[in-house]
C-alpha positions in Angstrom: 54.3 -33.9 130.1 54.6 -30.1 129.3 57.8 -29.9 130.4 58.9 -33.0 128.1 57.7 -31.1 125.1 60.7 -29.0 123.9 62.8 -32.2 124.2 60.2 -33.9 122.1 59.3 -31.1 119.4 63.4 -30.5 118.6 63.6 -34.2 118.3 60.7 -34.8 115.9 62.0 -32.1 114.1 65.8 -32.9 113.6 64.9 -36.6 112.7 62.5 -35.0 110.0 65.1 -32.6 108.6 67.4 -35.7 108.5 65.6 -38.1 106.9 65.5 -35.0 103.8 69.5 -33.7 104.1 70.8 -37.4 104.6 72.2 -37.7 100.8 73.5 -34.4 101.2 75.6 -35.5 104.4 76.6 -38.7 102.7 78.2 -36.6 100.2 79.7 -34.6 102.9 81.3 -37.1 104.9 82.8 -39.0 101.6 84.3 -35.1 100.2 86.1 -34.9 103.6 87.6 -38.4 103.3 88.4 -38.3 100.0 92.4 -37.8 99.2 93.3 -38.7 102.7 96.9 -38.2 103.2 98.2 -36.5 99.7 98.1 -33.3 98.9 97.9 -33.4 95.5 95.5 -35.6 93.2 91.9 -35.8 91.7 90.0 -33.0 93.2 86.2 -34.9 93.7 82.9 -32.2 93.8 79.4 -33.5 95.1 78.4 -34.1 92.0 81.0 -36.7 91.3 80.7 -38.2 94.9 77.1 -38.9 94.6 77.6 -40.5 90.9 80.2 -42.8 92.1 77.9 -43.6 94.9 75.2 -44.0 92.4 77.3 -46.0 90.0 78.7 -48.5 92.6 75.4 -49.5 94.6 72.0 -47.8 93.9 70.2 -44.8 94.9 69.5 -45.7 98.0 73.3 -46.0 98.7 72.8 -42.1 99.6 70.5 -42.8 102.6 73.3 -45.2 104.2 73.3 -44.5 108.0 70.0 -43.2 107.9 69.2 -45.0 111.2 72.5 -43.8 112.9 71.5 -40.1 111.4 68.0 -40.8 113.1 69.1 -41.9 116.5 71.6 -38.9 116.7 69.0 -36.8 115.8 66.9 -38.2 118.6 69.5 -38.0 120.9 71.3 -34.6 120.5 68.2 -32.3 118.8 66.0 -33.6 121.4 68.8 -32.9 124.3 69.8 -29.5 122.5 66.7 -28.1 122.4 65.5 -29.3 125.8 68.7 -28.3 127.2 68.5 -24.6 126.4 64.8 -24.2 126.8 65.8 -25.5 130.6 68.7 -23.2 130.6 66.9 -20.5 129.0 64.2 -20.7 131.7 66.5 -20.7 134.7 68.0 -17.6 133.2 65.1 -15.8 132.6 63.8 -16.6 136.1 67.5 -15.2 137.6 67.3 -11.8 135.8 63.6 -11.2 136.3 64.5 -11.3 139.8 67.2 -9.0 139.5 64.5 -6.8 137.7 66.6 -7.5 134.4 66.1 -8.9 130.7 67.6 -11.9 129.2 70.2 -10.9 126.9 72.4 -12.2 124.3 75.5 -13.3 127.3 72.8 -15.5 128.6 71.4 -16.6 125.1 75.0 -17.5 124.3 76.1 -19.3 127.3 72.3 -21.6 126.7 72.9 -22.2 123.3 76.6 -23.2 123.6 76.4 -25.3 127.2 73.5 -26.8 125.7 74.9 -27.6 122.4 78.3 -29.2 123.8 76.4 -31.4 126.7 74.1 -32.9 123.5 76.9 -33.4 121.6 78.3 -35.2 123.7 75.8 -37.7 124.9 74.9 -37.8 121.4 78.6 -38.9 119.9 77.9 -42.6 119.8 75.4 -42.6 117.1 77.3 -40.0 115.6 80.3 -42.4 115.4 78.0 -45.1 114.4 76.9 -43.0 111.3 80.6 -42.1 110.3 81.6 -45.4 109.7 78.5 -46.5 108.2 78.6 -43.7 105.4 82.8 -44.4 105.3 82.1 -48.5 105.0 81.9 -48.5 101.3 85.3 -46.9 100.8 87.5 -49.7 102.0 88.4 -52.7 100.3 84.9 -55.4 100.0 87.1 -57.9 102.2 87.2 -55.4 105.0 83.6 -53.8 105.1 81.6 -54.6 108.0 78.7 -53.9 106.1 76.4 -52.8 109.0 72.6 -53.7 108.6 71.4 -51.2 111.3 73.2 -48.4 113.6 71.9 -51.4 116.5 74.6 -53.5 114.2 77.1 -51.1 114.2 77.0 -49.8 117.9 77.3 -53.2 118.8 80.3 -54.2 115.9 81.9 -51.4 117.5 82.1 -52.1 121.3 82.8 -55.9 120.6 85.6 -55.1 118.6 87.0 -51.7 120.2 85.6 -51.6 123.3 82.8 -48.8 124.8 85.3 -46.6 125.6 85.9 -45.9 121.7 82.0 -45.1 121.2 83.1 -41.7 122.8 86.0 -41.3 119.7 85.9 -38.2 118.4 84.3 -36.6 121.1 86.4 -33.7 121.4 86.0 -32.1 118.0 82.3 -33.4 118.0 81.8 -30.8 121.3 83.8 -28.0 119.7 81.7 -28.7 116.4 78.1 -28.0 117.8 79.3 -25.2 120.4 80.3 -23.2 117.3 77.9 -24.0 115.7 75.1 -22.7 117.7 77.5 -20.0 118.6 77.6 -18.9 114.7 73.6 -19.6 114.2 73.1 -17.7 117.5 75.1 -14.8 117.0 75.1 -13.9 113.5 71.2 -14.8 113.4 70.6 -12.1 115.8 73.0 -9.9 114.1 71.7 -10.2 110.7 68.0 -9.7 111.7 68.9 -6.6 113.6 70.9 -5.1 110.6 67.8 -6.3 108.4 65.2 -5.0 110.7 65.2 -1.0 108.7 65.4 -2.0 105.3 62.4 -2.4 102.8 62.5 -5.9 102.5 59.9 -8.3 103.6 59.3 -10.2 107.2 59.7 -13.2 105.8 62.7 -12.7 103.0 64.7 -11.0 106.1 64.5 -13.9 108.0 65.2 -16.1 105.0 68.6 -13.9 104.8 69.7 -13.7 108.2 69.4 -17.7 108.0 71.8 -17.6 105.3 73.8 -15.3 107.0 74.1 -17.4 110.1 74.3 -20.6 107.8 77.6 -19.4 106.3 79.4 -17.9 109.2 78.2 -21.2 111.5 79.6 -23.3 108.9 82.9 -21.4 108.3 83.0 -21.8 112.0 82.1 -25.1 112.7 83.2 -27.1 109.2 87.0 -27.9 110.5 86.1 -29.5 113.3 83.5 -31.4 111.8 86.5 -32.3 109.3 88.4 -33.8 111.9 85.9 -35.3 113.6 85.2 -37.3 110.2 88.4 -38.3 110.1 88.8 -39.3 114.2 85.3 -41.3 114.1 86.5 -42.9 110.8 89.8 -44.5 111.9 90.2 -48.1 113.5 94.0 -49.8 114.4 96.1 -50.8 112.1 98.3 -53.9 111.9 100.6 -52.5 114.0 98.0 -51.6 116.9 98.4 -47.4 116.0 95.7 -45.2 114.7 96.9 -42.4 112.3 95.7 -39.8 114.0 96.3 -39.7 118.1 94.1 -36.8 119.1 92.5 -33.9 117.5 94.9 -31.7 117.5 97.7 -34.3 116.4 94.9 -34.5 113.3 95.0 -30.6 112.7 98.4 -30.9 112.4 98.6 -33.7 110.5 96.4 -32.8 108.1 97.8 -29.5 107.4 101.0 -30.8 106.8 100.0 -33.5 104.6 97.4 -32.0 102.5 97.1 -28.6 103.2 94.9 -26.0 105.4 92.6 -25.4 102.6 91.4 -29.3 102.9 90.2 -28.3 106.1 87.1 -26.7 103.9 86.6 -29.0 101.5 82.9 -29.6 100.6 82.0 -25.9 102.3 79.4 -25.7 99.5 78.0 -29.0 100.8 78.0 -28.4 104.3 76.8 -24.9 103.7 73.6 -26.5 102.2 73.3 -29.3 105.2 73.5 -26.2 108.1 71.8 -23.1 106.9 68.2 -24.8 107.0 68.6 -25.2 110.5 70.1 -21.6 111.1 
């Protein structure tokens, strides 16, 4: 049971911060898709995003996906964090026995191999909550209009097959690896540089949160992007998807509506990540 904790504690946790952040990733998800294809046109903000959400449906509109948000969460924070305490532990034990200390190569190498093995095992509820939250955007004839992430996992496979629950998986392992590469690094970083000056404990914590928090999501926001926009798309008439691979969607996008798109909704995602930093 003791060893079962850090898998449970992370997952508690991350389906707790989820339930509160969930409007602000609905927003997120709708900035990124927003414009798909052109350059140049109306420039939405969050504030506008969550008014037309508002406006078309209710309030509750912004908690769409919750259930696929809470199954992730169960998924890849309880895998994460169990992942690198294991890690973490079998590190410590290797360089205690070489009569060393565990330092930030082995800190780095937990938190990324642990992040990327989550994420992946945790990419089919993620999918499932991409095309809950992008549901609404298409035309009322074509929404699926999923009543659970149960309904959509299973919408998904019957109509595309298992192999498609994994869609996305690519930019959705990039994604958390820099992530907790950014929160890692920059974290430690920033409390070290903070550690002399005359501010509090607590405020120099608070800081080197939102230190890590923008340099993690500077890091980690274009991949998220594209993973949006992978996890998002379904065949068309013609049997093709729009985008054949992430780095076919890199390109595409850059091309099409510019690199800066790649950022859009920073502000946003800033928010959603530096909690957690």
């Amino acid at each position: 049971m003791r060893a079962a904790l850090p898998f449970l504690n992370g997952g508690l946790a991350g389906m707790v911060a989820t339930t509160a952040i969930q409007p602000i990733d609905m927003v997120k998800v709708r900035l990124q898709l927003a414009g798909e294809g052109a350059r140049t046109g109306p420039k939405p903000n969050p504030v506008t995003i969550a008014r037309d959400i508002i406006a078309a449906g209710k309030f509750r509109d912004l908690y769409t996906g919750l259930s696929a948000g809470l199954l992730r969460q169960a998924v890849y924070t309880t895998a994460r964090m169990g992942f690198f305490d294991t890690f973490m532990n079998a590190f410590s034990a290797r360089t205690t026995a070489a009569g060393k200390k565990v330092g930030f190569a082995e800190r780095a190498a937990a938190g990324l191999s642990a992040g990327g093995l989550a994420a992946m095992i945790g990419n089919p509820a993620d999918l499932a909550l991409i095309r809950m939250q992008s549901d609404g955007l298409k035309p009322l004839a074509e929404r699926k209009n999923y009543k659970s992430v149960i309904d959509a996992l299973t919408s998904i496979v019957r109509a595309e097959g298992v192999a498609r629950l994994w869609a996305g998986a690519a930019p959705t392992v990039v994604r958390a690896m820099a992530l907790n590469f950014g929160q890692l690094a920059f974290f430690s970083e920033a409390k070290a540089r903070l550690k002399g000056t005359s501010l509090p404990p607590t405020t120099q914590v608070l800081t080197a949160s939102a230190v890590a928090g923008f340099f993690a999501s500077a890091m980690s926001l274009p991949f998220d992007f594209v993973k949006t926009r992978l996890q998002k798309q379904v065949r068309g008439a013609d049997g093709k998807m729009q985008y054949k691979s992430m780095i076919d969607c890199f390109r595409t996008v850059a091309k099409e509506e510019g690199v800066l798109r790649f950022y859009r909704g920073f502000a946003t995602y800033y928010v959603r990540i530096a909690p957690h930093a």
